[in-house]
matplotlib code that plots the C-alpha trace (Angstrom):
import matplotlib.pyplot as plt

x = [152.8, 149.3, 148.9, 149.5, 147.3, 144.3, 144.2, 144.8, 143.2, 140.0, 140.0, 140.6, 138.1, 140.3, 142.8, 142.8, 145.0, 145.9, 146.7, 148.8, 149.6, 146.9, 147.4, 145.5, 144.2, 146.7, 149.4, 149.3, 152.0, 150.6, 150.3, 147.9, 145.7, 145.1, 143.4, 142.3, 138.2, 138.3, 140.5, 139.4, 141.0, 141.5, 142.7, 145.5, 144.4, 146.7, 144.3, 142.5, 141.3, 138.7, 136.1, 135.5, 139.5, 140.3, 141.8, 138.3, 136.5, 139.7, 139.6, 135.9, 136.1, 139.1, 137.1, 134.5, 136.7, 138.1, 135.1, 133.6, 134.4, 134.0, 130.1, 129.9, 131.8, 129.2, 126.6, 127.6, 128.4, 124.8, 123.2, 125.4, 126.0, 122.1, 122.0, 124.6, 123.8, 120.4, 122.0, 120.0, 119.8, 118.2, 120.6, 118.4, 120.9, 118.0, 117.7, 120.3, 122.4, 125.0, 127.7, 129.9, 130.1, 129.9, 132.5, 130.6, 131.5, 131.7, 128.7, 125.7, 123.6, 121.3, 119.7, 121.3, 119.1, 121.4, 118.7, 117.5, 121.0, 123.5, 126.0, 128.1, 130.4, 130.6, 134.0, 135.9, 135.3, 132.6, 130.7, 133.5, 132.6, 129.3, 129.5, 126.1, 124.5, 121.1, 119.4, 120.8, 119.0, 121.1, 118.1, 117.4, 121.1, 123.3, 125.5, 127.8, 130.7, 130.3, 134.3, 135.9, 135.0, 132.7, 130.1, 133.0, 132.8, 128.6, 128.3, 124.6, 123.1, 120.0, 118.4, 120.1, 118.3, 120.2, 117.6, 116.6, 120.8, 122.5, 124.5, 125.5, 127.7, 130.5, 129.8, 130.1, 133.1, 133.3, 132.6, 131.0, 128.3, 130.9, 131.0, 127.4, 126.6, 123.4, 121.8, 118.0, 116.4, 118.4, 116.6, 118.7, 116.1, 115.6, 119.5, 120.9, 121.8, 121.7, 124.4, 126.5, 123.0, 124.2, 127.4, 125.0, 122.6, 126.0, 126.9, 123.7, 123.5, 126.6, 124.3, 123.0, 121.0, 118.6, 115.2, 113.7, 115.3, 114.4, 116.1, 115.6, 114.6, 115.3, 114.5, 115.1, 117.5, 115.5, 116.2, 119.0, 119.7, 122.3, 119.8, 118.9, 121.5, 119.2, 117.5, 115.6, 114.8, 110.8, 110.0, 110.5, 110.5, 110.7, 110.9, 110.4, 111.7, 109.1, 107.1, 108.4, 105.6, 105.9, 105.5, 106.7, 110.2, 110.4, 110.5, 111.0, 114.4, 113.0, 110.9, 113.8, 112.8, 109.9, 108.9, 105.1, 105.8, 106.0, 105.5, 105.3, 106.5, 105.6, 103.5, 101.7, 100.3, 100.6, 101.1, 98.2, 101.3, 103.1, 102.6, 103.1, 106.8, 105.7, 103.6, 104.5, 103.1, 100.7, 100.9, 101.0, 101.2, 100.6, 101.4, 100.3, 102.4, 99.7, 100.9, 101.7, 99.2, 97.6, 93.7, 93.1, 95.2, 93.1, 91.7, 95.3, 95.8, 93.0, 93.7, 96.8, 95.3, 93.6, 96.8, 95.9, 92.3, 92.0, 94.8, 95.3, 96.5, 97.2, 96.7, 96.1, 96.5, 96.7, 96.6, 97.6, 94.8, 94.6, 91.4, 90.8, 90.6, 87.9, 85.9, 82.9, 84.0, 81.5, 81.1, 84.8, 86.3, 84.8, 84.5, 88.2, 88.2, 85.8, 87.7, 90.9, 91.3, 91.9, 91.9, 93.2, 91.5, 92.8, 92.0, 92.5, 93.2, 92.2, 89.4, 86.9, 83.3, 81.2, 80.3, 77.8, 75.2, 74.5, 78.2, 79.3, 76.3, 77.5, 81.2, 80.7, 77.8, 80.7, 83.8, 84.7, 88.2, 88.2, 88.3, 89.7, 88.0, 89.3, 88.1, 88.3, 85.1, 85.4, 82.0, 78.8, 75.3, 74.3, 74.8, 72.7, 76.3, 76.0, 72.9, 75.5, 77.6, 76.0, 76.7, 80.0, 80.8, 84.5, 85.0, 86.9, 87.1, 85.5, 87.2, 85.3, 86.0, 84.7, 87.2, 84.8, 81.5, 78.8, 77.5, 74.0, 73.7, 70.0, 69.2, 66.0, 63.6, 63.8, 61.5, 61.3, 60.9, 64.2, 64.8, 66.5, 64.6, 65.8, 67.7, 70.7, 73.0, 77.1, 79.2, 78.8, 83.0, 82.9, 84.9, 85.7, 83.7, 85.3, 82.8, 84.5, 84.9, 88.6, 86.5, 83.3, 80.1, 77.1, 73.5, 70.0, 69.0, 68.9, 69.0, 65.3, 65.9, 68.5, 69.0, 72.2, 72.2, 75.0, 76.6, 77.5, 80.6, 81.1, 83.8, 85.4, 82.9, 84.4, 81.6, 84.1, 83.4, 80.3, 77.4, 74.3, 71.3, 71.1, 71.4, 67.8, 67.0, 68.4, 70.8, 70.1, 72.3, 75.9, 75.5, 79.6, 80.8, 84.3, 85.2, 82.6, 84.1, 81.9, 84.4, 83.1, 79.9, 77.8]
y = [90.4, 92.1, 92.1, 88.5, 87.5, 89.4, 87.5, 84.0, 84.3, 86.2, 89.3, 91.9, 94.3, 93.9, 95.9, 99.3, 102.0, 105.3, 107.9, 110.5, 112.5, 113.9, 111.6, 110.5, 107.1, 106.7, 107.7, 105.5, 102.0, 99.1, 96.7, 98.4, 99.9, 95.9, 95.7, 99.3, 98.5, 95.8, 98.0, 100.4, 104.2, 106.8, 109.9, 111.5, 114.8, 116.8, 120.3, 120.3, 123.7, 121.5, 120.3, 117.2, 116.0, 117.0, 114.5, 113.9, 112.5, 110.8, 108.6, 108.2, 106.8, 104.7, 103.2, 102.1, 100.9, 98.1, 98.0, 94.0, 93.4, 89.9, 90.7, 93.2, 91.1, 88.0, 90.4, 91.8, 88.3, 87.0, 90.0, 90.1, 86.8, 86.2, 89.4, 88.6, 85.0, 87.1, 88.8, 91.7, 95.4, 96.1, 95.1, 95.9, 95.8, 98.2, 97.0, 95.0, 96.7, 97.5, 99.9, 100.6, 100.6, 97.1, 96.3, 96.0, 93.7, 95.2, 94.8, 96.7, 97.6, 100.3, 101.0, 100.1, 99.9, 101.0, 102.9, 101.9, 100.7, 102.8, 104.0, 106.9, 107.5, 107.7, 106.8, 107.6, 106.0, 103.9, 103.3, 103.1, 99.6, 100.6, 102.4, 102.3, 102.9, 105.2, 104.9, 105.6, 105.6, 106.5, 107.6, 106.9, 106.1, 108.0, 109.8, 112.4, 112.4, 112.3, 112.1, 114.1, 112.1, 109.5, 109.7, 109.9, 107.9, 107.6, 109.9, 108.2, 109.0, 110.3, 110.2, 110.3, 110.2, 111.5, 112.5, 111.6, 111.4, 113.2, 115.7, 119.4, 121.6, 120.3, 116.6, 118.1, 118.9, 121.7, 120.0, 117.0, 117.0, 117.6, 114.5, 113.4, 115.4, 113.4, 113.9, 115.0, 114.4, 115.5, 114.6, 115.7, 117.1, 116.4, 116.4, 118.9, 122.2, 124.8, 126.0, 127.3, 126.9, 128.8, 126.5, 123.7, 125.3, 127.1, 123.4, 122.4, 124.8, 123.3, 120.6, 122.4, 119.3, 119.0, 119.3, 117.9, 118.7, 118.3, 120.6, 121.8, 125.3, 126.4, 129.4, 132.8, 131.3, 131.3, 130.1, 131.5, 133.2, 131.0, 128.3, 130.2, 128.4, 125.4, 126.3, 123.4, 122.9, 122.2, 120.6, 121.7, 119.7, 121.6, 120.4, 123.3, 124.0, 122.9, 125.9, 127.5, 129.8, 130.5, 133.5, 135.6, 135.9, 132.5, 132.2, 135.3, 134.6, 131.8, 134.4, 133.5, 129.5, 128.2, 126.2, 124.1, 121.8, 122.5, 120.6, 121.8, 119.8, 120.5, 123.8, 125.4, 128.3, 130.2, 133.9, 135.2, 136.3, 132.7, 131.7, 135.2, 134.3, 131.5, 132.0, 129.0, 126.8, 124.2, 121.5, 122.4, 119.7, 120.9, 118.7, 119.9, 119.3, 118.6, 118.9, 123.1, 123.3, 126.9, 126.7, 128.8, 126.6, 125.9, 129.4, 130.8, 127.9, 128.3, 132.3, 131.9, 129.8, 133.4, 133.9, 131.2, 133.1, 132.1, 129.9, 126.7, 123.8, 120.7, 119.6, 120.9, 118.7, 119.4, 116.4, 116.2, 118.8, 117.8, 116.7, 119.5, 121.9, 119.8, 121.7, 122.1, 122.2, 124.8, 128.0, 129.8, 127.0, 126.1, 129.7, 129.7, 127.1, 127.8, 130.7, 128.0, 126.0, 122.7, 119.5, 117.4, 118.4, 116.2, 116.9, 113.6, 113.1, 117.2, 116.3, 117.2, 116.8, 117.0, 118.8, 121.6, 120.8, 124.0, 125.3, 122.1, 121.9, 125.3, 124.4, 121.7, 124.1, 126.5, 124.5, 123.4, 121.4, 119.2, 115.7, 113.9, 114.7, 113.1, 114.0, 112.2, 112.5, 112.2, 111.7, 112.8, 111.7, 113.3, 111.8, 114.7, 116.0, 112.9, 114.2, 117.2, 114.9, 115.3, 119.1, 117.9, 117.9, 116.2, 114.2, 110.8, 109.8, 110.3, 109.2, 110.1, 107.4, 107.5, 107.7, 107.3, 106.3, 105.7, 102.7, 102.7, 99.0, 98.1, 94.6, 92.8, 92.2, 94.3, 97.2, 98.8, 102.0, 103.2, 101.5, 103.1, 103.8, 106.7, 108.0, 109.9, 110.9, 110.8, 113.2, 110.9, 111.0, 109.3, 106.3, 105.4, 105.8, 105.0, 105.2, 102.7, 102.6, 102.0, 100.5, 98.5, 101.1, 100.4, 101.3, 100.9, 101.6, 98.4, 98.9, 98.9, 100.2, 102.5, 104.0, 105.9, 108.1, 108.6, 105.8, 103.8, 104.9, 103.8, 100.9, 100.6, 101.1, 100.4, 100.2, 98.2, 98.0, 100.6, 97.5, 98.0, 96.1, 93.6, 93.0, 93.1, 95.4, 96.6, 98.8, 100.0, 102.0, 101.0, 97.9, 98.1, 97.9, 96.1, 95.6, 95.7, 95.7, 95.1, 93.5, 93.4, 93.2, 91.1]
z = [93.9, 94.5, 91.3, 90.9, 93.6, 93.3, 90.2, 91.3, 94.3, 92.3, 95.0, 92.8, 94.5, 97.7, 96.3, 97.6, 95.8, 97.3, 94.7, 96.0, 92.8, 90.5, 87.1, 84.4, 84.1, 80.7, 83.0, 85.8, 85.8, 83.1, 85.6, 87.6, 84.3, 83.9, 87.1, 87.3, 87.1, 89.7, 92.6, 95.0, 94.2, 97.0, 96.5, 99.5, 100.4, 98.7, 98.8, 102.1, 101.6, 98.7, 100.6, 98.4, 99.2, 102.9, 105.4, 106.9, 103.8, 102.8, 106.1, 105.3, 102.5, 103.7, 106.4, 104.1, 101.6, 105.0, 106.3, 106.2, 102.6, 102.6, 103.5, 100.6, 98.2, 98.7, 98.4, 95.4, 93.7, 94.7, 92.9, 89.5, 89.3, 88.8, 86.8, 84.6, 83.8, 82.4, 79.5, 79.7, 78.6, 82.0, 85.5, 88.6, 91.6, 93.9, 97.4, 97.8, 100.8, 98.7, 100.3, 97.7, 94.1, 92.7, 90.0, 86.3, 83.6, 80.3, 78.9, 76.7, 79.5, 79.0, 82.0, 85.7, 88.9, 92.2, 94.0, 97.4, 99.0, 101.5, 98.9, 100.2, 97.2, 93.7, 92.8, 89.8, 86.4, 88.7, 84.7, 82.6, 81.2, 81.2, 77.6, 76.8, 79.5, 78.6, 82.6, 86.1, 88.9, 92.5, 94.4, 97.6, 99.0, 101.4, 99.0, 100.0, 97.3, 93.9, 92.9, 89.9, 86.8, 88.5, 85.3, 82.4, 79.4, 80.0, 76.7, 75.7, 78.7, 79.0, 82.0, 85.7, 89.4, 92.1, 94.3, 97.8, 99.6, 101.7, 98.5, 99.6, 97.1, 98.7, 96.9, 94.1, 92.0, 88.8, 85.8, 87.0, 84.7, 81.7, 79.7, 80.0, 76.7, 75.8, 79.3, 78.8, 82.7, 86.3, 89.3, 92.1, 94.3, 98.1, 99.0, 101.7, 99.6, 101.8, 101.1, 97.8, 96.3, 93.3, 92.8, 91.7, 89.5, 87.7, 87.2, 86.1, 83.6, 81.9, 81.0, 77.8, 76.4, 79.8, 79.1, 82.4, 85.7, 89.6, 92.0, 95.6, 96.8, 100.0, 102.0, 100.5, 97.3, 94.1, 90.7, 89.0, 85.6, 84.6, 84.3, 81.1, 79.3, 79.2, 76.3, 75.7, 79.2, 79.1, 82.4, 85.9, 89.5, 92.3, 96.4, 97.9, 101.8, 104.4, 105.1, 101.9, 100.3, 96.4, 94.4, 91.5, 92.7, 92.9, 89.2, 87.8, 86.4, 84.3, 81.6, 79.4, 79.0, 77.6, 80.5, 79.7, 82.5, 85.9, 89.8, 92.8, 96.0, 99.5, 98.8, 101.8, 99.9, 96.7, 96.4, 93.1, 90.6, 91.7, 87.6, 85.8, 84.7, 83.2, 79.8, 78.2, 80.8, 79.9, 82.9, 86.7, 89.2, 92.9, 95.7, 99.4, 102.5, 104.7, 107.8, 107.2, 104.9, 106.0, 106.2, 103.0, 100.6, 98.8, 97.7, 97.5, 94.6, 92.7, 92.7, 91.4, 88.7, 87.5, 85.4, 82.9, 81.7, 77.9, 77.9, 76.6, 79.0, 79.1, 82.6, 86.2, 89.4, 93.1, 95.2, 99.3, 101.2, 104.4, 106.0, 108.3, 105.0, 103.7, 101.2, 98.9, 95.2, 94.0, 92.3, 93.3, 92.0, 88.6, 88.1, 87.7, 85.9, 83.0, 82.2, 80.9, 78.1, 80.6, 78.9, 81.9, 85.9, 88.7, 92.4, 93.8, 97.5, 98.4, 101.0, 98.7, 100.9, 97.6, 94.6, 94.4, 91.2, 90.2, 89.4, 88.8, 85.6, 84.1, 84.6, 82.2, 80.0, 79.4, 78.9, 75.7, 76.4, 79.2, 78.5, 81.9, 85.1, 88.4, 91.6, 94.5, 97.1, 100.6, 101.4, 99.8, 100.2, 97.1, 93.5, 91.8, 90.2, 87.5, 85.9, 85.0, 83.1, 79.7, 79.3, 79.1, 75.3, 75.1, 78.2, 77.2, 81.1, 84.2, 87.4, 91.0, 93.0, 96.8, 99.7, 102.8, 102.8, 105.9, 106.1, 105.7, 105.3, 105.6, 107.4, 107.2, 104.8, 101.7, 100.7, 97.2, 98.5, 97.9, 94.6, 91.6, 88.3, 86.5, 83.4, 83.2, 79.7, 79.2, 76.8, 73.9, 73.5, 77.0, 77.6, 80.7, 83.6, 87.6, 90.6, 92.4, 96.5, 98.2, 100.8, 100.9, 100.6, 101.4, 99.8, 100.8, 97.6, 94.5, 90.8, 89.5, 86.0, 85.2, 81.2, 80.2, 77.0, 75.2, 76.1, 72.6, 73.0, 76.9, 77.0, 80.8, 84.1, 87.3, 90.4, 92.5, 96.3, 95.5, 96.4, 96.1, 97.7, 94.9, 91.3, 90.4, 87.9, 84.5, 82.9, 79.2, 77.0, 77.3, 74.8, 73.5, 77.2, 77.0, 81.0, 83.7, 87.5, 90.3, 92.4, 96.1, 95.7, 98.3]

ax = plt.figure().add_subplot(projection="3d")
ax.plot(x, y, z, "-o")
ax.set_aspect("equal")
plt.show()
C-alpha cells in the first residue's frame, strides 16, 4: 500500500525504510528495489560498539529524515526541476539550503554542485544513478556521516571535495573510498580529526590512483608511512592546526613520494630543515595565519627556502603577513632567492613597505629563470626599483600593484616642476605589465615625456586607479600594445 501510494500520490521521498538486517541491495523484497532511489534508508543499530551505527546517530538521522519534509521537498523540486529541464553535463544544486540528499534522476551528469548547503549525511548509494559522474563537490556543509557505500557505483570519478564539515574518523567507515578507482584529487581538509588521525590517512592510502590530496594536521600527528602507497601522489594540501609550527618531522615520512607540489595553510613559522624531505619539490605555496603569525615569519620562511640552492622550481608564493610584520624586501631576501632556479615569485598580500634598489638590481643581474614577478606594495614613495627591470632577462610578466597609497593630491594651479621626462628599459620577453591601485592614488607629478626600451614586445599595461595629474605628455616605445587600462583616472 506504501508502495502504491508513494507512487500515485508522487511522494516517494517520504518513504522512510528502517533496515534492521545487514543485506545487500539485490537482496532486499522486489517491490521495494523499484522504489529504492526515491526512499529514505536507515540503518537500526545493530553494533553500537561502531561509532558510525549507535542508537544516538541512528535517532539523528531519524529526526532529520521527519524533520519538515514538505519544506525540503519544494526546495528540492524548485532546484532540479530547473536544472533538469537544462539537459546539462553540469547540475549546480550549491546554496540552496538543502538538508538532505536530493533524489537524482538517472542521467549523464558529469559534474554535481551540492556544496554550500547544511547536509549532515551521506546516505547509501546517494549517486547510484549518477554513473558518470567525473566532479563532486560537498564542501562547505555540516557533514558528520558518510554511510558504508555512500560513493559506490561512482567508478569515473575523478575529483571529490569534502572539505570544510564537521567529519571526525568516526564518519568514516573501512573501505569507504573502495570503489572510487578512478579518483585523482581528495580534499578533505578542515574537518574535526583529532582523533584516530591514522585511521584516515590508512583509508586514504587505499586510494592508489590519488595524485592530489588535501588533509588536516593537527598537533603532534604527522604524516604517515602508509601514505607511501600513493605512488603517483604529486600534490600536497596541508591545513595545519592553529598555532602549528612545521619542520622536518612533519614530513619526513614522505622521502618515499615524489612530491613537486606542495601548500601550506595557516603557517606561523617554519623550522630551516621544514623542506629537506622533499627533493622533488618544485612549487611551494605558503599561506600565513595572521593573527599568530610570530614577528620573524618572515625570515624563518625565507631560511627555510636555503634548501632549494641550485634547484630548479617552478613557483614560490607566500601570501597573508600581517601588517604589523611589515617589511623591506631587500638584500636577505633576494639573496635567497638568486641562489634558485625560480621561474614563478609571488608575495602578494605580505605587507611588503617597499623594495630596496640595490639588491633588488643584482637579484635580477644574477637570475637567469624567473619570468613572473608579483609583489604586492604596501606603500612606497619610491619608484627607483623600475629602472631595475631591464637586468631582468626572461620576465614574461610583471605584476606590483599598490595596496595603500597617500594622497598627495595637489590643488591649484599647476606647476611643471614635478613633471615626468625620463627613460626607462623592460626585459625585451616582457608582456604584461600591472601597476595598478585597488584604491584611487594620487600624484603630483604629470607625464611629460616618458620612453620605454624594450618594449616591442609589451602587449597588456594596467595603470588603473594609479592617476596622475594629467594626460599631457607622451609615451614612446610600446607601439604593439594590445589593452591599455587607465580606469579611474580623473
Amino acid at each position: 500500500m506504501t508502495r502504491m501510494h508513494a507512487f500515485k500520490e508522487g511522494r516517494e521521498s517520504m518513504v522512510v525504510v528502517i533496515l534492521k538486517d545487514d543485506m545487500k541491495k539485490d537482496k532486499l523484497p522486489k517491490a521495494l528495489k523499484e522504489i529504492w532511489y526515491k526512499v529514505v534508508c536507515i540503518v537500526w543499530p545493530t553494533h553500537p560498539e561502531i561509532p558510525y551505527n549507535s542508537e544516538e546517530i541512528f535517532y539523528a538521522k531519524l529526526c532529520i529524515a521527519l524533520s519538515d519534509r514538505r519544506i525540503r521537498i519544494s526546495l528540492i523540486k524548485a532546484t532540479y526541476s530547473k536544472i533538469n529541464d537544462q539537459n546539462a553535463n553540469f547540475l549546480n544544486a550549491a546554496s540552496k539550503n538543502l538538508t538532505s540528499m536530493p533524489d537524482f534522476l538517472q542521467n549523464s551528469t558529469t559534474y554535481l554542485l551540492l556544496c554550500g548547503n547544511f547536509l549532515q549525511v551521506v546516505p547509501v548509494w546517494s549517486f547510484q544513478k549518477l554513473k558518470k559522474l567525473r566532479r563532486l563537490d560537498l564542501s562547505n556543509n555540516l557533514l558528520r556521516i558518510i554511510e558504508r557505500e555512500a560513493f559506490a557505483g561512482l567508478v569515473e570519478l575523478t575529483y571529490l571535495n569534502l572539505k570544510t564539515n564537521k567529519l571526525t574518523s568516526n564518519s568514516l567507515q573501512k573501505n569507504i573510498f573502495q570503489d572510487l578507482i578512478s579518483l585523482q584529487y581528495l580534499a578533505i581538509n578542515n574537518n574535526l580529526f583529532n582523533d584516530e588521525y591514522t585511521f584516515l590517512q590508512a583509508e586514504i592510502s587505499r586510494v592508489r590512483s590519488l595524485d592530489t590530496l588535501g588533509i588536516d594536521l593537527r598537533g603532534r600527528d604527522q604524516i604517515s608511512k602508509c601514505l607511501c602507497n600513493l605512488s603517483k601522489l604529486q600534490e600536497l594540501q596541508i591545513w595545519g592546526l592553529t598555532g602549528q609550527t612545521f619542520s622536518d618531522n612533519t614530513f619526513h615520512n614522505l622521502k618515499c613520494l615524489k612530491i613537486e607540489i606542495l601548500s601550506l595553510d595557516s603557517v606561523i613559522s617554519l623550522a630551516p630543515d621544514t623542506f629537506i624531505s622533499l627533493p622533488m619539490l618544485r612549487t611551494l605555496r605558503i599561506k600565513i595565519i595572521q593573527r599568530l603569525a610570530r614577528y620573524d615569519i618572515i625570515s624563518s620562511i625565507f631560511n627555510s627556502f636555503k634548501v632549494f640552492k641550485g634547484k630548479n622550481m617552478t613557483e614560490i608564493s607566500i601570501t597573508n603577513n600581517p601588517h604589523r610584520n611589515g617589511f623591506l624586501l631587500g638584500h636577505t631576501h633576494f639573496t635567497v632567492l638568486q641562489k634558485i632556479c625560480l621561474q614563478k615569485l609571488n608575495l602578494m598580500g605580505d605587507s611588503i613597505l617597499g623594495i630596496q634598489f640595490g639588491p633588488f638590481l643584482r637579484y635580477g643581474h644574477e637570475v637567469n629563470c624567473l619570468k613572473e614577478l608579483n609583489i604586492n606594495l604596501m606603500f612606497d614613495n619610491k619608484d627607483s626599483y623600475v629602472f631595475a627591470f631591464c637586468e631582468f632577462k626572461h620576465l614574461k610578466i610583471i605584476r606590483i600593484p599598490h595596496v595603500i597609497v597617500r594622497d598627495s593630491r595637489i590643488r591649484g594651479k599647476r606647476s611643471t616642476e614635478n613633471d615626468v621626462s625620463y627613460t626607462f628599459c623592460l626585459p625585451e620577453t616582457l608582456e604584461q605589465l600591472d601597476f595598478h591601485s585597488n584604491v584611487k592614488s594620487y600624484n603630483r607629478r604629470r607625464i611629460a615625456n616618458l620612453t620605454i626600451l624594450n618594449g616591442s614586445n609589451l602587449k597588456v599595461v594596467n595603470l588603473a586607479n594609479v592617476t596622475l595629474r594629467d594626460c599631457d605628455g607622451t609615451i614612446n616605445g610600446i607601439e604593439k600594445l594590445e589593452y591599455f587600462d587607465m580606469s579611474g583616472f580623473h
